[in-house]
VEXDREN-2710 file (C-alpha; in Angstrom, 1 decimal):
% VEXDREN-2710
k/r/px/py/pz
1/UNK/65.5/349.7/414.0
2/UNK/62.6/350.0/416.5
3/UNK/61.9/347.0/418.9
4/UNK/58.4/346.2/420.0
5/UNK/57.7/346.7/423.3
6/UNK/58.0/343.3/426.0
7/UNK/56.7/342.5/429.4
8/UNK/59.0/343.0/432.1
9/UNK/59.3/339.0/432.6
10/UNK/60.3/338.8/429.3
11/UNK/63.3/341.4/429.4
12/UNK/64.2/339.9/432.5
13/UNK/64.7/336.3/431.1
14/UNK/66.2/337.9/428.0
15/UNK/68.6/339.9/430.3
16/UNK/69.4/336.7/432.5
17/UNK/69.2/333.6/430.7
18/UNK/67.2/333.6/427.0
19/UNK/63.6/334.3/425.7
20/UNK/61.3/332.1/423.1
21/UNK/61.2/333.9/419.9
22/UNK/57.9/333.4/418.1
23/UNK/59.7/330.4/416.0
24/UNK/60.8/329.1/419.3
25/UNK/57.1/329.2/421.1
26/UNK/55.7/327.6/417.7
27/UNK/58.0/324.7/417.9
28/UNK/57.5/324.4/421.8
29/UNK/54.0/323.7/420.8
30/UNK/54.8/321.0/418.0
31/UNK/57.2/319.5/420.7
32/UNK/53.9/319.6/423.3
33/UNK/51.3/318.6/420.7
34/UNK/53.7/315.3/419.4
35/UNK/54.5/314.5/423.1
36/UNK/50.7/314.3/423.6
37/UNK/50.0/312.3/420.6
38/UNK/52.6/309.9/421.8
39/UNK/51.6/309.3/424.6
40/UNK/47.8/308.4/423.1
41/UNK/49.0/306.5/420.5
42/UNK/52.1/305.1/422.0
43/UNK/54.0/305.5/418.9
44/UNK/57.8/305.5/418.9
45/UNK/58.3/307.6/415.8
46/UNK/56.5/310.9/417.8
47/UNK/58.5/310.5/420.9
48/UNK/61.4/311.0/418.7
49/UNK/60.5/313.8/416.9
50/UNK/58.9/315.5/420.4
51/UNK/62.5/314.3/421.5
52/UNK/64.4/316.2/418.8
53/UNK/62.3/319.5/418.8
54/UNK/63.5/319.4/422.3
55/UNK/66.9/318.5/421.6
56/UNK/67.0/321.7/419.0
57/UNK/65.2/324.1/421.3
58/UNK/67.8/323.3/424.0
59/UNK/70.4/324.3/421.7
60/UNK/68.7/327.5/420.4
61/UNK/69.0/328.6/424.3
62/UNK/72.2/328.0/425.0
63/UNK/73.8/329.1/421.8
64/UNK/72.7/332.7/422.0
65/UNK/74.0/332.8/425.4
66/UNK/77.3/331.4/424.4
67/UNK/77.5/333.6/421.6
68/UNK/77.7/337.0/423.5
69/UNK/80.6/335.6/425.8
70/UNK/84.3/337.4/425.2
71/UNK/82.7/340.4/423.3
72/UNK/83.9/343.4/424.9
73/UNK/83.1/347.1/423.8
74/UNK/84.9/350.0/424.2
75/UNK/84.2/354.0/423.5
76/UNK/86.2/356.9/422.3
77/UNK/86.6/360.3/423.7
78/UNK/83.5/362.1/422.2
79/UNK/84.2/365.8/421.0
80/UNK/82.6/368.5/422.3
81/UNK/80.2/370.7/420.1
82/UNK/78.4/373.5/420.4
83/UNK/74.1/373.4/420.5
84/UNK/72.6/372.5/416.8
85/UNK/76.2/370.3/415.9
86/UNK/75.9/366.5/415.5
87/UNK/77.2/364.8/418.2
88/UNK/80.4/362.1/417.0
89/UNK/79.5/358.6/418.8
90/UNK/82.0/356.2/418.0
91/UNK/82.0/352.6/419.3
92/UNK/84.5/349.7/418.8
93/UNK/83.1/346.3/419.4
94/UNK/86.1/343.5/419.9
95/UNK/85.6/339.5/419.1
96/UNK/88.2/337.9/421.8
97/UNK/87.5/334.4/420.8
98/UNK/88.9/332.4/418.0
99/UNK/85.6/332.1/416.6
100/UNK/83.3/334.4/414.6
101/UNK/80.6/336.5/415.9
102/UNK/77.1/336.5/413.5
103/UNK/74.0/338.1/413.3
104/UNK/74.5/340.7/416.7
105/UNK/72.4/343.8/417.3
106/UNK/74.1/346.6/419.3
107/UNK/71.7/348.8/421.1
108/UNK/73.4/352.1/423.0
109/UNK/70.9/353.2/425.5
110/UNK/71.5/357.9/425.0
111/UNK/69.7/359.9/427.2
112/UNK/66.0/360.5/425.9
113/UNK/67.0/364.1/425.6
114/UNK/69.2/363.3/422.9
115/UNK/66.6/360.9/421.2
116/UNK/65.6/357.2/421.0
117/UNK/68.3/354.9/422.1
118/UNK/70.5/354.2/418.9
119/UNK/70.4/350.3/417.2
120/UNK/73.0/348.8/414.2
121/UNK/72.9/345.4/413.5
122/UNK/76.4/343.2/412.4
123/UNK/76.6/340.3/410.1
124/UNK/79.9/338.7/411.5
125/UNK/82.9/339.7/413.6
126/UNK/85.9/337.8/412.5
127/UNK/87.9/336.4/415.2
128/UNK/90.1/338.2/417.2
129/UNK/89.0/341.6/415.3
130/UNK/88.0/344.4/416.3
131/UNK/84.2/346.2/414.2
132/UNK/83.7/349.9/414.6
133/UNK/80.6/351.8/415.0
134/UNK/79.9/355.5/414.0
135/UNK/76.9/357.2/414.9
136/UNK/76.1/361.1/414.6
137/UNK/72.9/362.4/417.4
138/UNK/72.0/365.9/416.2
139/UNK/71.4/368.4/419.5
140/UNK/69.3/371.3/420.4
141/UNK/69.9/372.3/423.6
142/UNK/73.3/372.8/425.6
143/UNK/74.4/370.0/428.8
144/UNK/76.5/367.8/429.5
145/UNK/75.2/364.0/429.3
146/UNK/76.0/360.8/430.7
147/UNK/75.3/357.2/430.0
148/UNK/76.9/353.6/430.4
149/UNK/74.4/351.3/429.7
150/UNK/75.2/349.5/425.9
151/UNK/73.4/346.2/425.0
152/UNK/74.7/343.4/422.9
153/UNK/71.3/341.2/421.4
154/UNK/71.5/337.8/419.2
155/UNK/69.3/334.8/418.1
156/UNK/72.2/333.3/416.4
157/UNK/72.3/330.6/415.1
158/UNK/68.8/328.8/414.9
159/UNK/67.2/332.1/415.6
160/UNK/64.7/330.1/418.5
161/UNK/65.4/331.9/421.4
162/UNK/66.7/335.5/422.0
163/UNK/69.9/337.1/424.4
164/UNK/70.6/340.0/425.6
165/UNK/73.5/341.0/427.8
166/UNK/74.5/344.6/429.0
167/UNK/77.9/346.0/429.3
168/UNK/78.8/349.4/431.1
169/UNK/80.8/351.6/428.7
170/UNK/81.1/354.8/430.5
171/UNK/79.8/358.3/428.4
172/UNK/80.2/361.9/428.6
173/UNK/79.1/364.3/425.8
174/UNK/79.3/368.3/426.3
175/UNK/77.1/370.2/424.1
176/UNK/78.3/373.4/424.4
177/UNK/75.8/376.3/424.3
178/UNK/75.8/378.3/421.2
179/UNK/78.5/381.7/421.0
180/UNK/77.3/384.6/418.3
181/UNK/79.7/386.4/416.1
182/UNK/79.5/389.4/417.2
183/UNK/81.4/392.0/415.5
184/UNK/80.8/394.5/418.1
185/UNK/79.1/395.0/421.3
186/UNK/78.6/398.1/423.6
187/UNK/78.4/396.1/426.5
188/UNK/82.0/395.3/426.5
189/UNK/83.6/398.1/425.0
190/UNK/82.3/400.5/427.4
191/UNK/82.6/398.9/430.2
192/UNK/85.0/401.1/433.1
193/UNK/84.8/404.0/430.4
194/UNK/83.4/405.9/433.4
195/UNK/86.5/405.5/435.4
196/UNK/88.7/406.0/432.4
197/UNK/87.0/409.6/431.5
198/UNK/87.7/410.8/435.1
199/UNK/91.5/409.5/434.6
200/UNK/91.9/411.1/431.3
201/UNK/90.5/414.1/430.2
202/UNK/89.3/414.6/426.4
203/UNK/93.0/416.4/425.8
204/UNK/94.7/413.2/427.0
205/UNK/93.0/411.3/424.3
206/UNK/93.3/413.0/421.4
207/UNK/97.2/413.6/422.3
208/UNK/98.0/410.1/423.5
209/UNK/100.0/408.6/421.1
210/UNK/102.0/405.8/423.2
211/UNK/100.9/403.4/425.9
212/UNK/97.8/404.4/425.7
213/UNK/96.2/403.8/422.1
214/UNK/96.5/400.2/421.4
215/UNK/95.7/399.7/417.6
216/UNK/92.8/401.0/415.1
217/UNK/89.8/399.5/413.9
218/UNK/87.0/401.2/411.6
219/UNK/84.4/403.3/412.3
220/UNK/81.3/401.5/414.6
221/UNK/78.3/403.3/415.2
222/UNK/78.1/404.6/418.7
223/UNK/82.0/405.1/419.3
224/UNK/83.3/408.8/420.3
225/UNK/83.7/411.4/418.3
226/UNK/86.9/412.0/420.3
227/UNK/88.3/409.1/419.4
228/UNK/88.8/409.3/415.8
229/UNK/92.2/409.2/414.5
230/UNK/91.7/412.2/411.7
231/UNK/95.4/411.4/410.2
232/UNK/94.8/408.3/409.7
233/UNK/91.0/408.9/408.4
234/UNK/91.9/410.9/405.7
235/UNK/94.7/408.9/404.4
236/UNK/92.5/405.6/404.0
237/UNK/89.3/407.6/403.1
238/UNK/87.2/406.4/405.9
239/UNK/87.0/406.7/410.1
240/UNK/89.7/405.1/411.7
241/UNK/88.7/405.2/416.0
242/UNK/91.7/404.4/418.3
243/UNK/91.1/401.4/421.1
244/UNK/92.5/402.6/424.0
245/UNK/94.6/400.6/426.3
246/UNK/92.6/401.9/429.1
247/UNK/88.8/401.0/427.9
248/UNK/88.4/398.8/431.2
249/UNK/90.0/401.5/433.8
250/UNK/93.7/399.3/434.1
251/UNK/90.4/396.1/435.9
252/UNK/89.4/392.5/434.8
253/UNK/86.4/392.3/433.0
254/UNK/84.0/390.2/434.4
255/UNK/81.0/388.8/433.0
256/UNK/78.3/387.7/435.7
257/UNK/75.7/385.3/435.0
258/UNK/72.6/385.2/437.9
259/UNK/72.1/381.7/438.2
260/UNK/71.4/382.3/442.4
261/UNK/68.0/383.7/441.0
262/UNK/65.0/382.2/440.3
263/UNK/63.8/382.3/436.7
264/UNK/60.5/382.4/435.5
265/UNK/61.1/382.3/432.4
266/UNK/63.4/379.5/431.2
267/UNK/63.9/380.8/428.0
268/UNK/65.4/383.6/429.0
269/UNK/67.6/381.8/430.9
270/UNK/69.0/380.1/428.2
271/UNK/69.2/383.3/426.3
272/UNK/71.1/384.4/429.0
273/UNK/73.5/381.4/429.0
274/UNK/74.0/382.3/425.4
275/UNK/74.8/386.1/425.8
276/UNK/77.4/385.4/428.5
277/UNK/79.5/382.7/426.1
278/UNK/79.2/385.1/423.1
279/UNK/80.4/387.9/425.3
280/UNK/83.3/386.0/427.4
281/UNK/84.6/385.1/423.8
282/UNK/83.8/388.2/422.1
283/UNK/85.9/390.0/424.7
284/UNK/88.4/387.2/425.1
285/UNK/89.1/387.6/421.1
286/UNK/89.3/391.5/421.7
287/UNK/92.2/390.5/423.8
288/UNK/90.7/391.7/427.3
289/UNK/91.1/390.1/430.4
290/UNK/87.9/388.6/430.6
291/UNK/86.4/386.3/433.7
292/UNK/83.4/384.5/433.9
293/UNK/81.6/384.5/437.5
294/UNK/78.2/382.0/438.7
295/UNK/77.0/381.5/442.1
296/UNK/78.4/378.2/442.3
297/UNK/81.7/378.5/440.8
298/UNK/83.1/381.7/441.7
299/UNK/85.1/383.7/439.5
300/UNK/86.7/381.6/436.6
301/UNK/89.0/381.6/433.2
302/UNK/89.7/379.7/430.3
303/UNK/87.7/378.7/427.1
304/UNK/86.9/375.4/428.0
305/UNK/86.4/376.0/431.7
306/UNK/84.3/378.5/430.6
307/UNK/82.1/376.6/428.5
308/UNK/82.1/373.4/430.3
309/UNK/80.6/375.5/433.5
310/UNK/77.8/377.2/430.8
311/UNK/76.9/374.2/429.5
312/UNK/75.7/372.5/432.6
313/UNK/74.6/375.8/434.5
314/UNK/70.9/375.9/435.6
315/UNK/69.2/378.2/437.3
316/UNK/68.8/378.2/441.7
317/UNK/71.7/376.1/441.6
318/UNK/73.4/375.2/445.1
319/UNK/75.9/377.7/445.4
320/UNK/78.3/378.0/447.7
321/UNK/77.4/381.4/449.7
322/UNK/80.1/383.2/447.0
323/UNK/80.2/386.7/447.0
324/UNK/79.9/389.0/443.5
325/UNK/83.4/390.4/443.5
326/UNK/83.3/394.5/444.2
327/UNK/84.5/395.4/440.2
328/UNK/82.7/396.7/437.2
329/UNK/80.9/393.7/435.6
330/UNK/78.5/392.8/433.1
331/UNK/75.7/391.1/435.0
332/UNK/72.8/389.2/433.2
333/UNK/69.8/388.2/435.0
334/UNK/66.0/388.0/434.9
335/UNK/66.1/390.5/438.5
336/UNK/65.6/394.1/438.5
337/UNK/66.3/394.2/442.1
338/UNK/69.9/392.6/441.6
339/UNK/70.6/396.0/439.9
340/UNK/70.7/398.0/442.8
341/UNK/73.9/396.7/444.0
342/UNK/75.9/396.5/441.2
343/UNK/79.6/398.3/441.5
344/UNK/80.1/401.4/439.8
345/UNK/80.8/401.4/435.8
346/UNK/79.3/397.7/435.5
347/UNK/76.5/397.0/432.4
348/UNK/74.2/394.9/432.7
349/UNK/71.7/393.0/430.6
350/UNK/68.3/392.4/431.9
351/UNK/65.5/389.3/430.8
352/UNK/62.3/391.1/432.0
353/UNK/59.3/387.8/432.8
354/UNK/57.7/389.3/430.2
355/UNK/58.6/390.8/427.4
356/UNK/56.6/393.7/425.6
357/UNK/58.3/396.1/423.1
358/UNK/55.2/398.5/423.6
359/UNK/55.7/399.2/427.5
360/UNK/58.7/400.4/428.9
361/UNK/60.7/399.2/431.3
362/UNK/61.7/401.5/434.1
363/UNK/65.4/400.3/435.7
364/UNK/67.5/402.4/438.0
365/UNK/70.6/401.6/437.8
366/UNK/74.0/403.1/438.6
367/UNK/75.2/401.5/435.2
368/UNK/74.0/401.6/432.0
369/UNK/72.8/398.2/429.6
370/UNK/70.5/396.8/427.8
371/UNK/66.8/395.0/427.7
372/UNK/66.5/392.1/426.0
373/UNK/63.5/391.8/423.8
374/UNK/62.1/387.9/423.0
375/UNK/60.6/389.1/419.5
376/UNK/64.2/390.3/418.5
377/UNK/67.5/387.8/417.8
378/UNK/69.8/388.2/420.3
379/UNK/72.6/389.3/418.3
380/UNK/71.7/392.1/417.0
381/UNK/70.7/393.4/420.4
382/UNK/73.8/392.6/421.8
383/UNK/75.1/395.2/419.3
384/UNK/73.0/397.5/419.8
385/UNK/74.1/401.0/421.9
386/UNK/73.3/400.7/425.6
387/UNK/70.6/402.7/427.1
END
């Protein structure tokens, strides 16, 4: 329910004492006009009822007031979801008093980047019991949001005069940014294959039988011929391609996101934020050692660590003078200059400012990766073969 808009006198006597609803200005008025009369006419009969419209509009402002005493509200843990879930907001509002609480509103004041402040209204709250409130906020984008401001309203029980108290309940919601199912992805699977080739030659690979091959998988477009496991093939009618325990050189994977930058674009950067979760888990389910790194974390590990950090990463954030560490990494950023100094065998993934499919981009590199392209989804060109 949407409230009309009030002066800033009025929310501050609502906030601190009571307001006049409109019944309560109207009788004001009567009280006024029969006090006036009165005092023309000297009749005894409009002094009292001047007297009792007083009386009652004395009570309709201290009622409310009394009303919203010994309330107390409390929140639940909100679960974290991922960017385009609903949001769980779950509030329990307690009567402490032996007597019953009517006609409240309950008003919790979100961020505006989650939407308009949410509003319920309750008919009664027996005494000593407890009334539960479930809301759902639908998101869009990733962060993590904070709020503690939740306001308790009543006119009860003349309805003349209005109250409103606030009470700080302490929030935090992470929206988590969104991770792709991927089902393969270049980036990651041939990452340190550099180092690995000059390790083991061609001969090594198609004789290692133990310690070295780690299980098959089917056929993906853009894997080695090499790597095929013929035996195997023709018994199950279709390619069978060894993963090799030594796909990453024996090194961490690390996945580098360039938040040190500044980005023009800040769509790409949130494209960006997106590749690097559905590439930390797409390697983390392919049971690799994979690392996160930002500029103001460091190096870092763990699904929910990891998320947390994506979800409230922005771009030329304070960092803390960290240094990229000196292995192969898959480094996404919006800065071709960034390239230059990237370790040996590392991928990278590049937002050009602007994006046109019908001019190249030139990159030198001494890895190899991948372009993204705004008027393509981002998944499929995360499985796309590198460049």
């Amino acid at each position: 329910m949407a409230r009309k808009p009030s002066f800033p006198l009025v929310e501050l006597l609502e906030n601190h004492w009571a307001t006049p609803a409109y019944s309560g200005w109207l009788l004001a008025g009567l009280a006024l006009c029969f006090f006036g009369a009165a005092t023309n006419t000297m009749a005894g009969w409009l002094y009292v009822m001047s007297g009792v419209i007083v009386a009652l509009l004395g009570l309709g402002a201290v009622l409310p007031v009394r009303s919203l005493n010994h309330l107390s509200l409390r929140r639940l843990p909100i679960s974290p979801v991922s960017a385009g879930d609903d949001l769980t907001i779950e509030l329990i509002i307690e009567n402490r008093e032996k007597n019953p609480k009517t006609l409240l509103q309950v008003r919790d004041l979100i961020p505006h980047v989650l939407g308009n402040p949410q509003e319920t209204a309750l008919e009664v709250i027996l005494p000593q019991k407890e009334h539960p409130w479930t809301y759902y906020i639908p998101t869009q984008k990733r962060g993590i949001y904070r709020w503690h401001d939740v306001e308790l309203r009543t006119g009860t029980p003349l309805g003349l005069f209005w109250c409103r108290r606030s009470q700080e309940v302490p929030s935090k919601a992470v929206v988590y940014p969104q991770v792709l199912p991927l089902t393969q992805c270049p980036l990651v699977d041939t990452i340190g294959q550099e180092d690995s080739d000059t390790k083991y030659s061609d001969r090594n690979y198609q004789a290692a039988t133990e310690g070295v091959t780690k299980a098959l998988r089917p056929y993906r477009y853009g894997d080695p011929m090499r790597l095929i496991h013929w035996r195997t093939s023709a018994r199950f009618e279709e390619f069978k391609v060894r993963e090799l325990e030594i796909i990453t050189g024996g090194e961490d994977l690390l996945i580098g996101l360039d938040n040190n930058s500044l980005w023009h674009n800040n769509d790409n950067f949130e494209q960006a934020v997106i590749a690097a979760a559905s590439l930390y888990f797409y390697a983390n389910y392919s049971q690799l050692n994979v690392k996160l790194w930002t500029a103001n974390t460091g190096v870092i590990q763990g699904n929910r660590v990891v998320l947390e950090t994506l979800a409230e990463v922005e771009p030329e954030q304070e960092t803390k003078d960290l240094v990229l560490p000196s292995l192969p990494i898959i480094w996404l950023t919006e800065n071709r200059a960034t390239l230059d100094n990237l370790p040996k065998g590392s991928r990278w993934l590049i937002f050009p400012e602007i994006s046109n499919p019908d001019v190249p981009l030139l990159v030198t590199s001494p890895g190899k990766g991948l372009i993204f392209n705004s008027e393509q989804p981002l998944q499929i060109q995360l499985q796309k073969p590198l460049r």
